[in-house]
N, C-alpha and C positions, 0 to 999 in steps of 0.2 A: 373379210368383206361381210359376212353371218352377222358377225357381234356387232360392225359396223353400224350396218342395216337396223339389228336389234336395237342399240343405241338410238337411231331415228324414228324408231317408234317412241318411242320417250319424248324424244326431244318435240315431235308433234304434238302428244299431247300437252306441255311444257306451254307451249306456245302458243295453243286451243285454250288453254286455261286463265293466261294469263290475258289475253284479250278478251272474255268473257267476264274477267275480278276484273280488272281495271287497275292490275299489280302494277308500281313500277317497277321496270327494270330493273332485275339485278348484276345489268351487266354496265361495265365501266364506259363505254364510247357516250362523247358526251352532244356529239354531232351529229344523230340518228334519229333524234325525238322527232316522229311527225316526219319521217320518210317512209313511204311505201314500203319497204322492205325492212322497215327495222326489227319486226319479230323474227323475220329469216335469215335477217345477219347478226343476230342475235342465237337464235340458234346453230348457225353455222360457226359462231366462235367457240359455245360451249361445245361443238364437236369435236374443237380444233382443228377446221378444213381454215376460216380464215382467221384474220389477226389485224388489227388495228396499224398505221402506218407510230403511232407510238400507244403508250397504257388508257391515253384516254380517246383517242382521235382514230375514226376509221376514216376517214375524206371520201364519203359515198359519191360527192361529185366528180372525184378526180375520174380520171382518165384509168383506164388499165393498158397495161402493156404486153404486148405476146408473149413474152417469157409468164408473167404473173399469172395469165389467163391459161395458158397451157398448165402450169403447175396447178390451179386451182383446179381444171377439171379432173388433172391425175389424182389429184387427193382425193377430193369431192368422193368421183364414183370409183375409188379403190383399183385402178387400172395396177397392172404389173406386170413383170415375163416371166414369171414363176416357172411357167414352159418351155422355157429358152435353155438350155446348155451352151455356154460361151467359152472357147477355147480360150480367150485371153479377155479382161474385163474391157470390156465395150467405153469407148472413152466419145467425145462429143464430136471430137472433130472427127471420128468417121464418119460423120452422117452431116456435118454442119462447117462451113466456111467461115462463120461469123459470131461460133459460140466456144467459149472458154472448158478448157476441160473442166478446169476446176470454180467454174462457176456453180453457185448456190442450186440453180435451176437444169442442169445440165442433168442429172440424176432422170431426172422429170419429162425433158424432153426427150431423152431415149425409150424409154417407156413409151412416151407418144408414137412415138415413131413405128416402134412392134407389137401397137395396135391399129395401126393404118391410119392415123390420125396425118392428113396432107401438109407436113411444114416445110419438106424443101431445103434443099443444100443452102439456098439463099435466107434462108429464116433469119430474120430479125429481130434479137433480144427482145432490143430498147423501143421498139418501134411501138407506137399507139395503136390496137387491135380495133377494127370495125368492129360493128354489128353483126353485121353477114360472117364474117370469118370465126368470131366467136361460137357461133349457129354453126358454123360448119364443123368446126372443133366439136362440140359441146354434142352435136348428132351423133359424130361419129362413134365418141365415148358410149351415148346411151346405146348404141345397135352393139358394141360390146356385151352388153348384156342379156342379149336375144333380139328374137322379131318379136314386131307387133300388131295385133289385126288396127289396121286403122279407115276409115273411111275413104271414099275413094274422090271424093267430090274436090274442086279444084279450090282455096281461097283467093278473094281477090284482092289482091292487096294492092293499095291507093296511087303508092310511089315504085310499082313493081319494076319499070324501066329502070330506076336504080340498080337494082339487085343483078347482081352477077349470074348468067347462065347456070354455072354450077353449084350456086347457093341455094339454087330458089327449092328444088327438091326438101334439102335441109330444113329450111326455113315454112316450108308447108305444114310440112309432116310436126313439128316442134311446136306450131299454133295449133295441129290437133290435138296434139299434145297436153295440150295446155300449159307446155312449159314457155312459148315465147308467148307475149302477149300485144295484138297490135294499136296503136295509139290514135284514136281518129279515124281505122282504117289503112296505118300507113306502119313500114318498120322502120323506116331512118336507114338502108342497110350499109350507108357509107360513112354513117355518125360512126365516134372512136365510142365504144362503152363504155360507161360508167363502171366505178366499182360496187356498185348500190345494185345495177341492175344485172349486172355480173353476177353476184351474190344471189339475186333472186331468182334468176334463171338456172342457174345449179341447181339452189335448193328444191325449187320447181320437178327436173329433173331425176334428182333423189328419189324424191316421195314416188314420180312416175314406176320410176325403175322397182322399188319397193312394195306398189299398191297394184302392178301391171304384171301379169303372168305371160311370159312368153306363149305364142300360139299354141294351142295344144293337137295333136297329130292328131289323125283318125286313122281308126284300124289299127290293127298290129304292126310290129315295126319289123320292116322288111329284112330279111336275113342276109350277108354278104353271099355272092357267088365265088366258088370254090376259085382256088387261085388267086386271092388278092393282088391284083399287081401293084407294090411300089416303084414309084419313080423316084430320082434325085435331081436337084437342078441345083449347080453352084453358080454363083455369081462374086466378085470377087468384089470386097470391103475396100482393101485395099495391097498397096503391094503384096502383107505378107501374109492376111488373114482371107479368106476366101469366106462366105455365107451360104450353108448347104442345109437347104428344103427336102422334107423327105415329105413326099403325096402320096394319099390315097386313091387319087382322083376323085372325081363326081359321084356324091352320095345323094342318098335320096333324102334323109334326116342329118341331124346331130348327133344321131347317137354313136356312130361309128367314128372310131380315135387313132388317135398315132403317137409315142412319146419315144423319145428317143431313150433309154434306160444305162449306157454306158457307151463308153468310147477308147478300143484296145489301140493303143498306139505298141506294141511290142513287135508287129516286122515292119522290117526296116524299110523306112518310104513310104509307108501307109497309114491308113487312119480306117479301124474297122469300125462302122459305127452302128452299134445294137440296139434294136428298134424293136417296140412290142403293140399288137394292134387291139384294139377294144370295140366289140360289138356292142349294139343295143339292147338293152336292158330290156327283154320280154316283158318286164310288167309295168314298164312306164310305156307313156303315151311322150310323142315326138311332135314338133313343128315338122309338116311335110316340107320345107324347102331343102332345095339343092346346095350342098356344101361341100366344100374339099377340106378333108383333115388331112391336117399339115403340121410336122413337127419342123425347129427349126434351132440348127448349132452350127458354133463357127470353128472352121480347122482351117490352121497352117495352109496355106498355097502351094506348099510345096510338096505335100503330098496326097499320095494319091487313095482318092473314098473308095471303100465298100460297104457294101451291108451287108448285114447278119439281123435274121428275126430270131428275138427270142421264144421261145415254146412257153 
């Protein structure tokens, strides 16, 4: 994600520069001249986040679809479960009715998923993604990457009765942002989006995530009370795999951890699983919010958890 990021700085200034000379593009889509967006889908190709529907054609008007839009934000902002320990490899249909194991996209939207990204057993590939739901995606991923002090004042927006209950948060917060932008006053939040403004809003995004520091704490960061207690909670994936959360419970920063470090299957019926905890780094400064760290790996249903901390 580092080199990523490092990458985006370049590519900013890439983009700064070229609107300033009056360069033509040196990129191949021949459908973007004198679109909004053409420096930032320009830049996002030289990323490698998007891709043209062939060598020369991006179809900025088309439509995007849930599948392409979830995998765009996974890419985009470098999401992953690097954290995850998976007793068996996580396949689509645990989590989806209606998505192919061995679909292109399926990689992509399990990631979504163990980042709390809301897509639902009923998730639909193919299906054309609103506005509002793209907003809703697209937040979720940037709060992956920390908090942010943002203003507290309400926007009003024109066609707000449109907008679904549970988007309008997203969709606020995203215009403080300055990553969603509204047109007349109004967001469209039941138009399908474009791939052009798909593109823009990411990139948008990006740069937020990149030029925006996470809250910074005040005061020293509080030290755990003796006795940490872990909890575990299984829920079962399905018949054979079970999904076990190990908690910290409610912390006062981020800086307190949990990662799961191995997993002794040697007696019989069991599954011991060794867990190691991480304090707050005395000399950094914390966002004072409330968080639970939480590690998360999948064992057999048929047998039965413990834990073991490591020292």
């Amino acid at each position: 994600m580092k080199k990523q990021m490092k990458k985006w700085s370049a590519l900013f200034v890439l983009v700064i520069v070229l609107g300033l000379t009056g360069a033509q593009s040196v990129f191949a889509f021949t459908d973007i001249q004198n679109d909004p967006a053409q420096a930032k889908i320009e830049a996002l190709n030289e990323a490698g986040i998007v891709s043209g529907v062939d060598d020369t054609t991006f179809a900025p008007r088309s439509q995007m679809t849930y599948a392409q839009a979830v995998h765009l934000i996974v890419k985009g902002l470098g999401l992953n479960i690097d954290n995850i320990r998976f007793i068996k490899k996580p396949e689509a249909s645990d989590y989806f009715d209606h998505v192919a194991n061995d679909a292109w996209y399926a990689p992509s939207l399990i990631i979504a998923v163990h980042n709390d990204l809301p897509l639902g057993r009923d998730f639909d590939p193919n299906a054309a993604i609103t506005r509002e739901q793209f907003a809703m995606y697209l937040y979720k991923a940037v709060l992956t990457k920390g908090s942010y002090a943002l203003n507290k004042m309400y926007i009003i927006i024109g066609d707000e009765a449109d907008v679904s209950p549970d988007a309008m948060n997203a969709i606020q917060d995203l215009v403080k942002m300055n990553i969603v932008q509204l047109e007349d006053g109004k967001f469209r939040p039941q138009a399908a989006i474009t791939r052009s403004e798909a593109a823009a809003q990411l990139y948008d995004a990006i740069k937020f995530v990149e030029t925006h520091k996470a809250l910074p704490g005040e005061g020293a960061a509080e030290q755990p009370a003796a006795g940490d207690e872990v909890t575990v909670i299984t829920t079962p994936i399905n018949d054979a795999v079970n999904e076990v959360v190990l908690s910290r419970g409610m912390k006062p920063n981020p800086g307190y951890g949990i990662a799961v470090t191995s997993i002794d299957f040697s007696a019989p019926g069991e599954a011991i699983v060794h867990y190691r905890l991480s304090e707050p780094d005395p000399d950094k400064m914390y966002a004072q919010v409330i968080t639970e760290p939480q590690a998360t790996t999948y064992i057999a249903s048929a047998l039965k958890v413990k834990l073991q901390q490591d020292q």
